[in-house]
C-alpha positions in Angstrom: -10.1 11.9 29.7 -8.1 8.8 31.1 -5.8 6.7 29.2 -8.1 3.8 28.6 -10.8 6.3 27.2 -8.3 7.9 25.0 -9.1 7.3 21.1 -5.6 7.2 19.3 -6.4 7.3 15.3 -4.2 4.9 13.4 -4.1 4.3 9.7 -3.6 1.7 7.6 -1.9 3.2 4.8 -2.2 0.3 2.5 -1.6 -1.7 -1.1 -2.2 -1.1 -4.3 -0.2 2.7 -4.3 1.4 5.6 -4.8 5.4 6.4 -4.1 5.1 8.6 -2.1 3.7 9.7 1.9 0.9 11.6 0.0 -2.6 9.7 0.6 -2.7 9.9 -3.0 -0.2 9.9 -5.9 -1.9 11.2 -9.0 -0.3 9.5 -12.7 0.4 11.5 -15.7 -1.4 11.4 -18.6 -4.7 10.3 -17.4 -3.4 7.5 -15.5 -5.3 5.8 -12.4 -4.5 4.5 -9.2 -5.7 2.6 -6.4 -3.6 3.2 -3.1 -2.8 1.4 0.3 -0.3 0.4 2.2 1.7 -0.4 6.0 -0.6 1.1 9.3 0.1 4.4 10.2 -0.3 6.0 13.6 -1.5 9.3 13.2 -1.1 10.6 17.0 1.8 9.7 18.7 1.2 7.9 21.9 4.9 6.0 21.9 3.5 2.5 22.9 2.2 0.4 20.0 5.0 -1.0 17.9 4.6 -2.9 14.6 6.1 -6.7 15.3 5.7 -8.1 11.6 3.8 -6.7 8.4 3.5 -9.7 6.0 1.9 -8.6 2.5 0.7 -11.2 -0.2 -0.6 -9.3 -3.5 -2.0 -11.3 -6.4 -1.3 -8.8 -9.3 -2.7 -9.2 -12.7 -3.3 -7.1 -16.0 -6.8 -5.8 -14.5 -6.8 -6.5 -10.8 -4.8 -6.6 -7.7 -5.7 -8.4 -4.6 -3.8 -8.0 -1.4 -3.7 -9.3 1.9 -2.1 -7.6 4.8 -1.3 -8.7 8.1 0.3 -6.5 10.8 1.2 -7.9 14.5 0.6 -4.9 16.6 2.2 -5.2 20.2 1.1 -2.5 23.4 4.1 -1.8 25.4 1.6 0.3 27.5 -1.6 1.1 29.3 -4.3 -0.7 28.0 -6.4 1.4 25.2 -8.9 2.0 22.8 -7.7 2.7 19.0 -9.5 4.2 15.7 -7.8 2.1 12.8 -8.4 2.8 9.2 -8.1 1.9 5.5 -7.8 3.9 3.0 -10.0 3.8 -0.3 -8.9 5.7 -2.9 -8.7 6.4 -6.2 -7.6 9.5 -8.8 -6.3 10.4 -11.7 -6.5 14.1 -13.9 -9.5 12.5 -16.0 -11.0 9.4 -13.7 -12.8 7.6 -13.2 -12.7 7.8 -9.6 -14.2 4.4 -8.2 -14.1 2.6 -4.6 -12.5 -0.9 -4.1 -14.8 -3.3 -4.9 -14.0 -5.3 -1.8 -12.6 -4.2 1.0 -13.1 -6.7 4.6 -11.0 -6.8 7.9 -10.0 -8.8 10.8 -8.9 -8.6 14.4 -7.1 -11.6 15.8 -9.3 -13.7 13.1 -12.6 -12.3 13.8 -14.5 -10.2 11.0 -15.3 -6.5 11.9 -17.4 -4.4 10.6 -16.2 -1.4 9.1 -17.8 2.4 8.8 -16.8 4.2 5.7 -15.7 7.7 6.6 -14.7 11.2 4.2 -11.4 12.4 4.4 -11.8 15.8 4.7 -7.9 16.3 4.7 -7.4 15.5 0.9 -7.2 18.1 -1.5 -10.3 18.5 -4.0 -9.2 17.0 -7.0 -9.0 13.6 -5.2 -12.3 12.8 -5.7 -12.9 9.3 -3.8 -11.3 9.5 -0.4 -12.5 7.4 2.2 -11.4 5.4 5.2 -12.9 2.0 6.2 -12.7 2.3 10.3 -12.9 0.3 13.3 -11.9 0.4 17.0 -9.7 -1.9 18.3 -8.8 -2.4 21.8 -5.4 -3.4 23.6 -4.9 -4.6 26.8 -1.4 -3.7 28.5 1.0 -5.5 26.8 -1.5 -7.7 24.8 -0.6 -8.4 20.8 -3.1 -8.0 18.1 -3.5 -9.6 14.7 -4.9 -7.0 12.7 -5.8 -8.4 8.8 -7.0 -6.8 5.9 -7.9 -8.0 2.2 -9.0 -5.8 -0.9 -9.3 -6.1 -4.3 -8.7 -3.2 -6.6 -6.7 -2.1 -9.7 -3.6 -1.5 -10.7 -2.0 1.8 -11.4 -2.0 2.8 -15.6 -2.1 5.5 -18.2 -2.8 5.5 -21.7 0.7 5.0 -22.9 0.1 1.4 -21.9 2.3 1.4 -18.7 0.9 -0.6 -15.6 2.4 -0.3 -11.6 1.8 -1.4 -8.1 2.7 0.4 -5.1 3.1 -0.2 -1.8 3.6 2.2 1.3 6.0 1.2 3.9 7.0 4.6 5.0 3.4 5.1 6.7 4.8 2.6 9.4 7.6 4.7 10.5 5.3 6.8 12.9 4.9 3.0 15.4 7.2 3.0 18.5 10.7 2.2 17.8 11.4 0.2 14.7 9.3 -2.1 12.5 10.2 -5.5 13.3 10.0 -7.1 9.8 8.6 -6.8 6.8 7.9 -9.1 4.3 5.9 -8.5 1.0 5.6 -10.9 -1.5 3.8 -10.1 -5.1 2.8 -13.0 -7.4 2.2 -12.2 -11.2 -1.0 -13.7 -12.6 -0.7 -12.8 -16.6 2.1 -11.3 -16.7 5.5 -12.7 -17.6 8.5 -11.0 -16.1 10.0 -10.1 -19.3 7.4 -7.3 -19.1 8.9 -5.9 -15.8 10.0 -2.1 -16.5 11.4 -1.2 -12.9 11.6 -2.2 -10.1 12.6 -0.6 -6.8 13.9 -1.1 -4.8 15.4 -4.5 -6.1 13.8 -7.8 -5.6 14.2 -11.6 -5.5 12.7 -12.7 -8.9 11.6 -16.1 -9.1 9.8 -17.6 -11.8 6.8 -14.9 -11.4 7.5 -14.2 -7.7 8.8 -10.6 -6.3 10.0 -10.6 -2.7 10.8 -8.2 -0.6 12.3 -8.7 3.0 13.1 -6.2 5.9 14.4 -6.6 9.1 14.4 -4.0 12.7 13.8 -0.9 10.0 12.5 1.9 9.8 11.2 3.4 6.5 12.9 6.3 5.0 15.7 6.3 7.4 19.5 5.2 7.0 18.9 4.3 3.7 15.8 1.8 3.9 13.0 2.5 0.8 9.7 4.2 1.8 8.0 2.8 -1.2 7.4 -1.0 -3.0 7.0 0.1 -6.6 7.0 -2.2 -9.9 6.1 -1.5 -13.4 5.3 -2.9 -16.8 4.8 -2.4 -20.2 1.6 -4.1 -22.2 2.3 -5.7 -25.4 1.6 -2.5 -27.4 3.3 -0.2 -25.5 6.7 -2.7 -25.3 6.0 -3.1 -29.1 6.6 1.2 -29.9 9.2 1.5 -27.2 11.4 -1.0 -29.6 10.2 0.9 -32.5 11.4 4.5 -30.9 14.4 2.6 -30.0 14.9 2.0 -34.3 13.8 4.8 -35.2 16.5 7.1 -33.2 19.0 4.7 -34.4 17.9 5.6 -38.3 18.4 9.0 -37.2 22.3 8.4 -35.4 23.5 6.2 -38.6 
């Protein structure tokens, strides 16, 4: 099989997550979780590097809405590669649901994806699929691949809320990733709410940003996760009252 026959499978590992490389990060008590994150190469041909990843997440009480951009460069021979997006969800109780959006892009033309299984993932994850398409690269050409989902955010029934995003799926590109800039706006909820946040971020008004530069995830220190939490009103409201009543008991 030549080169420019060759099928490489890449996958876009992308946003709203788990922290960790697992495809899926399952939250304690009953909790729930969509997952994404940066494109991962899942055969290492040594020749595509990831130039920029630029990530714009809307995140609200009941919905999260991302947008990913990733400018792929071919330092090689022209090829042919199998990208893919991952749609996912779990939890010990469920429910297990799809995305409820999920479209693509290549250099600002829509392509239509095929839904595949992913026969890799343990049982108990019980909806694990990848959006695919092929995308071809001419020696040395660069490639604007985009893609935009909506799904929900991360919870359990203690009231806690989160949003992940991988970064360390990107580690697998040729050499290191060129920058990466992720920025999370808040839509309903006020940053008082914010339980943790790593790693740190600018905080502005109810902005999170995150910048990268010539890194590569998981190495020498940089994070291999995006991760932020928050409380809801109830759940802030018995935390404080905890917080009293251990103090009753210490006076």
């Amino acid at each position: 099989m030549t080169a420019l026959a060759r099928l490489l499978v890449v996958v876009l590992f992308g946003m709203i997550v788990a922290p960790s490389l697992s495809s899926l990060a399952l939250a304690d008590d009953g909790g729930i979780e969509n997952v994404g994150g940066a494109v991962r190469l899942m055969k290492d041909q040594g020749h595509i590097r990831m130039k920029a990843e630029i990530v714009h997440a809307r995140v609200s009480l009941t919905s999260v809405e991302v947008d990913c951009v990733f400018v792929m460069e071919n330092h090689g021979p022209a090829d042919t590669v199998l990208i893919g997006f991952p749609d996912r969800s779990g939890g010990p109780d469920g429910p297990y649901t799809p995305m409820s959006s999920f479209r693509s892009w290549v250099d600002d033309v829509e392509v239509e994806c095929v839904a595949l299984p992913d026969a890799s993932l343990p049982e108990s994850q019980s909806w694990d699929y990848w959006w695919t398409k092929r995308v071809g690269f001419a020696a040395g050409q660069t490639r604007l691949i985009r893609d935009h989902y909506i799904a929900t955010p991360g919870s359990e029934v203690g009231g806690m809320q989160w949003f992940t995003y991988i970064l360390e799926t990107g580690a697998s590109w040729a050499g290191t990733i060129g920058s990466a800039d992720i920025v999370v706006t808040l839509d309903g909820i006020d940053v008082d709410w914010l339980d943790e946040i790593d790693p740190r971020a600018r905080v502005k008004d109810q902005t999170l940003r995150w910048r990268f530069r010539n890194f590569e995830p998981g190495l020498l220190g940089s994070p291999k996760t995006i991760y932020f939490s928050w409380l809801s009103t109830e759940a802030r409201a018995e935390r404080e009252r905890r917080r009293k009543d251990v103090g009753a008991w210490d006076e």
